[in-house]
C-alpha positions as CSV (number, residue, x, y, z in Angstrom):
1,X,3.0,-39.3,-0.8
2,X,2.0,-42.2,-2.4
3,X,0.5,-41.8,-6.0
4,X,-3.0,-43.6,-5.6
5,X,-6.4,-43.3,-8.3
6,X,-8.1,-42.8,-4.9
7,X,-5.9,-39.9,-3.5
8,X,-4.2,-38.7,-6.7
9,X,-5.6,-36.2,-9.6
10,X,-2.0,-36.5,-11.1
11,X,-1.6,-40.1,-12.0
12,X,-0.8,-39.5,-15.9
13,X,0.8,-36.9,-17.7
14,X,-2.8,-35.7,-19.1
15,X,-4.4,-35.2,-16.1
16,X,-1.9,-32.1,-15.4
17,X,-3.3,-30.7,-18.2
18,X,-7.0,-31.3,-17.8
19,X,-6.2,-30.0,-14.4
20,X,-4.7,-26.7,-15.5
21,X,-8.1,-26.6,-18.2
22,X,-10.2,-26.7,-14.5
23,X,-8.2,-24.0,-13.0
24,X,-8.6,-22.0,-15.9
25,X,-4.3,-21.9,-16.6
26,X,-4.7,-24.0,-19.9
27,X,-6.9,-22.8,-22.5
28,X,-8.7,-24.4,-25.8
29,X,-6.2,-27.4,-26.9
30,X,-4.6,-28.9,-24.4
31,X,-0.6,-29.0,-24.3
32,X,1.2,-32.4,-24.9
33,X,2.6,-32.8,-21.0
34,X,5.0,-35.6,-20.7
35,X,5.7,-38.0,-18.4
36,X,9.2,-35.6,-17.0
37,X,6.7,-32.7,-16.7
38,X,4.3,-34.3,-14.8
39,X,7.0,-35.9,-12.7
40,X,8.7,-31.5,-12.6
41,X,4.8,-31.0,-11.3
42,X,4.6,-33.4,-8.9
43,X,7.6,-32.5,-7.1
44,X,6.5,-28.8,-6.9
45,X,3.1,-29.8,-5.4
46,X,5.3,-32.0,-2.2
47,X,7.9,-28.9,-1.6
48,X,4.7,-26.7,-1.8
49,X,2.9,-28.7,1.1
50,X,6.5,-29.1,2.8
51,X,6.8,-25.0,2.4
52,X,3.2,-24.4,3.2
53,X,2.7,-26.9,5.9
54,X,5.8,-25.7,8.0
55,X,4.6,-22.0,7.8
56,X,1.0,-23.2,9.1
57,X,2.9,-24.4,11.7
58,X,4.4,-21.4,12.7
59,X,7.9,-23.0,11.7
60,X,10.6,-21.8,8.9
61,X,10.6,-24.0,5.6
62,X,13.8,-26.1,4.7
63,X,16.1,-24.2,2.7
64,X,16.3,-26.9,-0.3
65,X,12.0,-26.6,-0.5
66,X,12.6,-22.6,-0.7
67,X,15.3,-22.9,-3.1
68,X,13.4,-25.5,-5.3
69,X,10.1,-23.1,-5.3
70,X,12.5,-20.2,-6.4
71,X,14.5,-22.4,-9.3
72,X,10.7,-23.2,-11.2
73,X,9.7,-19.4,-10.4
74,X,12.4,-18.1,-12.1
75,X,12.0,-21.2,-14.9
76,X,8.0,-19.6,-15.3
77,X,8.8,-16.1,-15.6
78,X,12.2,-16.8,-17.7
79,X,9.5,-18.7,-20.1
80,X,6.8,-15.8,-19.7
81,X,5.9,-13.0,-21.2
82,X,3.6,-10.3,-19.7
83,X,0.4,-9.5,-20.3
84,X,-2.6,-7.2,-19.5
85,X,-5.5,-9.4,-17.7
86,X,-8.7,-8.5,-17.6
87,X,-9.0,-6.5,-14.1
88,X,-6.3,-3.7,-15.8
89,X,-3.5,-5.4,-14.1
90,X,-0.1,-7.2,-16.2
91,X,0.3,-10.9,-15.2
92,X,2.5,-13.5,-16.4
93,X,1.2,-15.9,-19.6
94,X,2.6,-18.5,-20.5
95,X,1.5,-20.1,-24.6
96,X,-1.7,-21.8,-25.1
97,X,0.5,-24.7,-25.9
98,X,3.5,-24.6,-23.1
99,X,3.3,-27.9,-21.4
100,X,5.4,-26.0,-18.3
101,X,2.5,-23.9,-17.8
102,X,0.3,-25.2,-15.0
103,X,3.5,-26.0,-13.1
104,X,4.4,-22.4,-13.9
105,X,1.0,-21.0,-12.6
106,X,1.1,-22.9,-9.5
107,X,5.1,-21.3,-8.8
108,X,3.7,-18.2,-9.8
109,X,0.7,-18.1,-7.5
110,X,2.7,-19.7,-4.6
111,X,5.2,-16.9,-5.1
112,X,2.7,-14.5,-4.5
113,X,1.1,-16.2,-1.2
114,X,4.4,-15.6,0.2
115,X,4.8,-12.2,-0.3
116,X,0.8,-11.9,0.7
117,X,1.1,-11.4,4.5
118,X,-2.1,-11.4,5.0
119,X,-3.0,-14.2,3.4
120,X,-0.4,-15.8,3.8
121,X,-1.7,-16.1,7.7
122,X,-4.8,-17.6,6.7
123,X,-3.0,-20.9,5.4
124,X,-3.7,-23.8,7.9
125,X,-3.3,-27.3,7.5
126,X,-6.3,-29.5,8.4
127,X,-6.5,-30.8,12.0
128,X,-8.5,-33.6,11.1
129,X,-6.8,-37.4,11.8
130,X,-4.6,-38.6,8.9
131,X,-5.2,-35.4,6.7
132,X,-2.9,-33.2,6.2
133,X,-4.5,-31.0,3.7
134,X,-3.7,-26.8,3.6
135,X,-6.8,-24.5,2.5
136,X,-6.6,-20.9,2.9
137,X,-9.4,-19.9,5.5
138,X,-11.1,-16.8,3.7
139,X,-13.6,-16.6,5.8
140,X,-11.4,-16.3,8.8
141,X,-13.9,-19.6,10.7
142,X,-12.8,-22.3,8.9
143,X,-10.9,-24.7,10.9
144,X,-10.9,-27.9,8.8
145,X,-10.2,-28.5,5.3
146,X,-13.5,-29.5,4.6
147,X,-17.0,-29.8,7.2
148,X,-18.4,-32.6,4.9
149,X,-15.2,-35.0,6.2
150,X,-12.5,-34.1,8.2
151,X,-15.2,-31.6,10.3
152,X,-17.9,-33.9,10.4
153,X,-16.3,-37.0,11.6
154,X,-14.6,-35.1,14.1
155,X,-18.1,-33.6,15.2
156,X,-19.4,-36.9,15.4
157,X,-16.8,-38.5,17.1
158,X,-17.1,-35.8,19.8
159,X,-21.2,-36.5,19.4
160,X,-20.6,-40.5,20.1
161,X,-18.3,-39.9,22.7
162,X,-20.6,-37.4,24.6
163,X,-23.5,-40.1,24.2
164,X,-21.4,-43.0,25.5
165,X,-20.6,-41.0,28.7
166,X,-23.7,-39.8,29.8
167,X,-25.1,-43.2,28.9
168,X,-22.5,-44.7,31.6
169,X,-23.8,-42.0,34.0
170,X,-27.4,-43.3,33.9
């Protein structure tokens, strides 16, 4: 993957944490990240689409991917303490100021995709040409990751080529 300002949202250590703020993992002051954090964070996010991509493809993920996931899984809830959240149920939390903790969010959360059947079989990886990008379908209709460009240049590829043959037909 390469690390681009066009295709990347993690180019400096601070973006993990402004990231995390978005997501709603970091709270008030954001943590110092450093640079090995954000590389720790990075890695996570390719075995995730490694582990996630092969399973949207109906195949099993490499054992190093699974075992990687697990060893920052057990590093987040070994860090962790738990916690009531608001809905009346106990979740993992992680200090205001833990740098770890968006990587440990993101283990945590994937964790819990793969022990989520259901949604767990609503994971797909976007058809469109040179994509690549998983999105859980919630709706059960969603085929592409989004309509506003993988979905709607493929739409209007199909549209152009539909034109171009009933032009030669004429």
């Amino acid at each position: 993957m390469p690390l681009t300002p066009g295709t990347d949202a993690l180019l400096a250590p601070r973006d993990l944490a402004s990231w995390g703020r978005r997501l709603g993992v970091v709270g008030g002051r954001l943590p110092v990240v450093d640079d090995d954090e954000l590389d720790a964070a990075r890695a996570l996010r390719l075995v995730l689409h490694r582990v996630f991509s092969a399973l949207a493809q109906d195949r099993r993920p490499r054992r190093a991917d699974l075992k990687a996931l697990a060893r920052d899984h057990a590093e987040a809830a070994g860090a962790a303490r738990l916690a009531p959240a608001d809905d009346g149920a106990w979740r993992l939390r992680w200090p205001a100021t833990e740098p770890r903790g968006v990587r440990f969010a993101v283990a945590v959360d994937a964790m819990a995709l793969l022990a989520d059947p259901e949604r767990l079989a609503r994971v797909h990886r976007c058809p469109g040409p040179a994509c690549g990008w998983l999105f859980l379908d919630t709706s059960g209709r969603r085929r592409w990751c989004s309509m506003s460009t993988c979905g709607s240049r493929v739409k209007m590829r199909r549209l152009y080529a539909r034109r171009r043959q009933a032009e030669r037909r004429q």
